[in-house]
N, C-alpha and C positions, 0 to 999 in steps of 0.2 A: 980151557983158557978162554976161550971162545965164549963158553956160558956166562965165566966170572967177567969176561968183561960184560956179556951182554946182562948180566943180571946188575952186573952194577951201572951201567949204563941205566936198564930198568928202575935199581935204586934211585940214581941220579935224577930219572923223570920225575918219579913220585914225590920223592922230598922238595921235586922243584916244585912239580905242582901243587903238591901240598904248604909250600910258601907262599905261591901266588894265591891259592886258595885262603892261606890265615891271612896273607894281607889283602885280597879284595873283600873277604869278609866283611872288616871290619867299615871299609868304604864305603859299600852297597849296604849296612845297617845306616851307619851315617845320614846317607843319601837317603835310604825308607825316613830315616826319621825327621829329615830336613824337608823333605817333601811331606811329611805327615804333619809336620809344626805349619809348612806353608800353606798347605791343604786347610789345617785346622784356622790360620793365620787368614784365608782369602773366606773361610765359612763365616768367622765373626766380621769381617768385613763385609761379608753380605749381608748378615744378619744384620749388623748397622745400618747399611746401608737403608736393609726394609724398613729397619725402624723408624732410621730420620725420613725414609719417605714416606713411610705412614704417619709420622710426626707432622712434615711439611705437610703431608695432603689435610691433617687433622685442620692442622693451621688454615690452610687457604680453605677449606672449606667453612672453618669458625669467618674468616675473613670475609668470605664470599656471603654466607649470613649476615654478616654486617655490614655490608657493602647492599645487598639484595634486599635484604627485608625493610628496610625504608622505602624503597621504591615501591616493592609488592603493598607496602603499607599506605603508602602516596598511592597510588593506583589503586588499592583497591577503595580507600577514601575518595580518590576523584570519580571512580564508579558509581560507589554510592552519593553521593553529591549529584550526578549523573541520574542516576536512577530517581533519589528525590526534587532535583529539578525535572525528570522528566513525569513524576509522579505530578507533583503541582500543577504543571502545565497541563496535564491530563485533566486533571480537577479544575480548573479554570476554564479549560474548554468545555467541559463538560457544563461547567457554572452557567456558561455566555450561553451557550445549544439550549440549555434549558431556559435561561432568562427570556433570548430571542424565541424560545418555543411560548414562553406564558406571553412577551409582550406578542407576537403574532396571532396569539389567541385572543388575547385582550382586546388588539384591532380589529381581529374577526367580529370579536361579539361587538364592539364599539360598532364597526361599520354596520352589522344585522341590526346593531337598534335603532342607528341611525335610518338605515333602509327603509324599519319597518317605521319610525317615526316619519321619515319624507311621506312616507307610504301616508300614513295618518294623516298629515299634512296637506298634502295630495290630495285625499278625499277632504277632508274639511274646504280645502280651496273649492272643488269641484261642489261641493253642496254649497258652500257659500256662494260662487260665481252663478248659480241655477238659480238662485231665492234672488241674487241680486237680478241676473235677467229677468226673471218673474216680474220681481219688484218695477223693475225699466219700464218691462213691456205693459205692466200695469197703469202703470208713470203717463208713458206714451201713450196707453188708449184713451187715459184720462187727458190725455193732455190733447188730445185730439178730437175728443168731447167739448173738452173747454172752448178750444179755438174755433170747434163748427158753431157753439153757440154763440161765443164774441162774432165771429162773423155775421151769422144770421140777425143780430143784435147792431151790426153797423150797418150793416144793409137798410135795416129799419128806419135806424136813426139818419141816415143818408138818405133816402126816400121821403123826410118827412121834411129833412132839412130845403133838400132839392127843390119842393114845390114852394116852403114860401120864400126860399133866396132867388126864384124865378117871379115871383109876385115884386119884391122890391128890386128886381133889375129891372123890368119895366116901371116903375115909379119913377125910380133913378134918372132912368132913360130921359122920359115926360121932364123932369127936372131939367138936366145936362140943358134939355133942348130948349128950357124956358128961358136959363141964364146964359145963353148962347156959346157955351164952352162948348164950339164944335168940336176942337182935337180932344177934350178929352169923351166925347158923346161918342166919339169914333173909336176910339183906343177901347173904350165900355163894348160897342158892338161887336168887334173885333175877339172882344174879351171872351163872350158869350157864347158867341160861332166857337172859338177854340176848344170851350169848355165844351161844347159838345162836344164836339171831332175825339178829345182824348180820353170824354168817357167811354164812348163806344171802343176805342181801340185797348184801352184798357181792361174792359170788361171781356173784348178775344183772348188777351193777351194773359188772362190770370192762369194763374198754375197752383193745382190743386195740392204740390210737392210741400207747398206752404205748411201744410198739416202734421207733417212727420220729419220736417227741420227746427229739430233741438235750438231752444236760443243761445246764440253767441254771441250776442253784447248789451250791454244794460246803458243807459240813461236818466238823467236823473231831470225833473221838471218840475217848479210850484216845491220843492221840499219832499217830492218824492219820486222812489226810484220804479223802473222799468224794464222791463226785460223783452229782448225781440231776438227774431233769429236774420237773417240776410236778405230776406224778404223786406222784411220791417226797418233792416237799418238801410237797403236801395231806394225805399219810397221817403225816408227821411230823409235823405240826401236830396232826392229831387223837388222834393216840397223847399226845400229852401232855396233849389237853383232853380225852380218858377218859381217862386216866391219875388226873386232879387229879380229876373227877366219882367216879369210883371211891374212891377214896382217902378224899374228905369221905365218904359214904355209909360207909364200913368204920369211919374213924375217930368217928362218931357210934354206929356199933353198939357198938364196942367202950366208947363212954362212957357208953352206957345199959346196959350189963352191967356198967357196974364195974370193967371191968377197967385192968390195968395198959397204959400205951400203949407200943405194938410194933406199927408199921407192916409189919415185916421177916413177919411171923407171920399176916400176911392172906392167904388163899389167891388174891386180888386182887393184891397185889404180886408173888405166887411164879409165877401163872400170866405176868401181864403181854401175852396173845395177848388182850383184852377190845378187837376193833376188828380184829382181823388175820386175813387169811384167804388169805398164802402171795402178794402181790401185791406190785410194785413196790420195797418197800426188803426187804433180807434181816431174817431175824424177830430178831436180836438186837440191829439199832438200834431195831426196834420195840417192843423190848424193854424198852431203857435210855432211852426216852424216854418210855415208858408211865409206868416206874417214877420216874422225874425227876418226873413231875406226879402220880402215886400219892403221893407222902410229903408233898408238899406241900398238898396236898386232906386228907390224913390229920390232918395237924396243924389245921390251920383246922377240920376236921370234930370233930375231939378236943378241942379247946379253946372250941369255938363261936363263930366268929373268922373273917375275911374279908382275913386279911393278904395273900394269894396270888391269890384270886379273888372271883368273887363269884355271888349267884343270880340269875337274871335269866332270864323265860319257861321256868320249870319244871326247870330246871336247872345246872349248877354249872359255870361255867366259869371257867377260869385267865385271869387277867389275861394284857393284851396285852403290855405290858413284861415282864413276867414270861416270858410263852411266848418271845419274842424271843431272852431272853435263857441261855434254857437252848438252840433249837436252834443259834442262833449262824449262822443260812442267811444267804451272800452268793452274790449276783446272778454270775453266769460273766460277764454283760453290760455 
């Protein structure tokens, strides 16, 4: 009893579990399958997935190309723009470096020729300035030749003059004292004595420098001209300013005698040697320029008058416009 129930108890299990077994079966295929449709169902969803994002990335990289390559394009255009502005520049420096290398070669050789040209130059001056001192000092010996002879040649003529202008100062004299013009027989004596006294101090006083002073001023007399050096235009000056002192003294004597005036009749105008003693200018400009300021002094001296000169420390001198203008001396300078 015991068995049949317990076997049918046993049945009872089996067929139970064997129910629960047909119907979880059919469940758990269900489920495999619903899970296998899901499974296949999330696979194609990934597999889309990759696609569109290999699709998107296709995209954004076409995109990124076309976004990118213009600029890479621009850039590498502004490169080369780059490159051939810095290529030009290059060449342009290079242009200027070379141009500034030929023109500082150009100026090299300019300056060398120039150099050697001053150079050239240089010695031409130096042979020219030697031929010309040559020439000077030639000049100068001649010229100092000339002048010992003009001198030795005045001297002459001074010597010869001397003896007979002393033969008619004493005629003179005998005269004066016949026609009783004592002031001017006295102003004569006076005359005489002096003309000694300045030949002698003249004759100490020469300087032999006379020979090697170039002339510095010319004069013109009679329609021709002259030449003398500072020597020659000092004794010109003073032959007119004793010439005019002379002249006032003679033309005072003669107006305290009385007499009729006649400068020409003074043994002062005739002699005209009053200051001259054979030196530096020949005795006939000393002559004509004694007597240029002898008649002038004469008349001032005769009329009592200072139109010409005037007195001043003891003696009578010719105004300065005045002497000017009778030597007429210009500067060679």
């Amino acid at each position: 009893m015991k068995v049949s129930i317990y076997n049918r108890v046993v049945v009872a299990l089996v067929i139970s579990g064997m129910l629960v077994m047909g119907a979880s079966m059919p469940a758990s295929a269900q489920d495999n399958q619903e899970k296998k449709q899901a499974k296949q169902q999330r696979k194609a969803e990934a597999q889309q997935s990759q696609e569109q994002k290999a699709a998107q990335k296709q995209i954004n990289k076409q995109t990124r190309k076309k976004v990118v390559t213009p600029v890479v394009q621009q850039t590498s255009g502004t490169q080369a723009d780059q490159q051939r502005d810095l290529a030009e520049q290059q060449r342009k420096q290079q242009a200027e470096a070379a141009r500034q290398q030929q023109q500082s070669q150009q100026q090299q050789s300019q300056a060398a020729a120039q150099k050697q040209a001053q150079k050239q130059v240089n010695k031409q001056e130096r042979q020219e300035q030697h031929r010309a001192d040559q020439r000077l000092a030639d000049l100068k010996q001649q010229r100092q030749q000339q002048l010992a002879a003009q001198q030795e040649h005045r001297q002459t003529q001074y010597r010869q003059r001397l003896a007979e202008q002393q033969r008619l100062g004493r005629q003179r004299t005998e005269w004066l004292q016949q026609q009783r013009r004592m002031a001017q027989y006295r102003y004569q004596q006076q005359y005489l004595q002096r003309l000694q006294q300045i030949r002698l101090q003249q004759a100490r006083s020469y300087n032999s420098s006379y020979y090697y002073a170039a002339p510095s001023y010319r004069y013109s007399r009679g329609g021709n001209n002259y030449e003398t050096n500072q020597y020659g235009a000092n004794l010109l000056r003073q032959a007119v300013n004793y010439g005019y002192e002379q002249g006032f003294r003679s033309g005072q004597a003669d107006r305290e005698d009385r007499s009729q005036s006649n400068y020409r009749e003074s043994y002062g105008y005739e002699d005209a040697n009053y200051g001259y003693s054979g030196y530096y200018v020949d005795q006939s400009d000393y002559n004509y320029y004694f007597r240029e300021g002898f008649q002038r002094g004469y008349e001032d001296g005769y009329d009592s008058r200072s139109q010409y000169g005037r007195y001043s420390g003891g003696k009578y001198s010719i105004l300065a416009a005045v002497l000017s203008g009778i030597l007429n001396l210009e500067s060679n300078r």
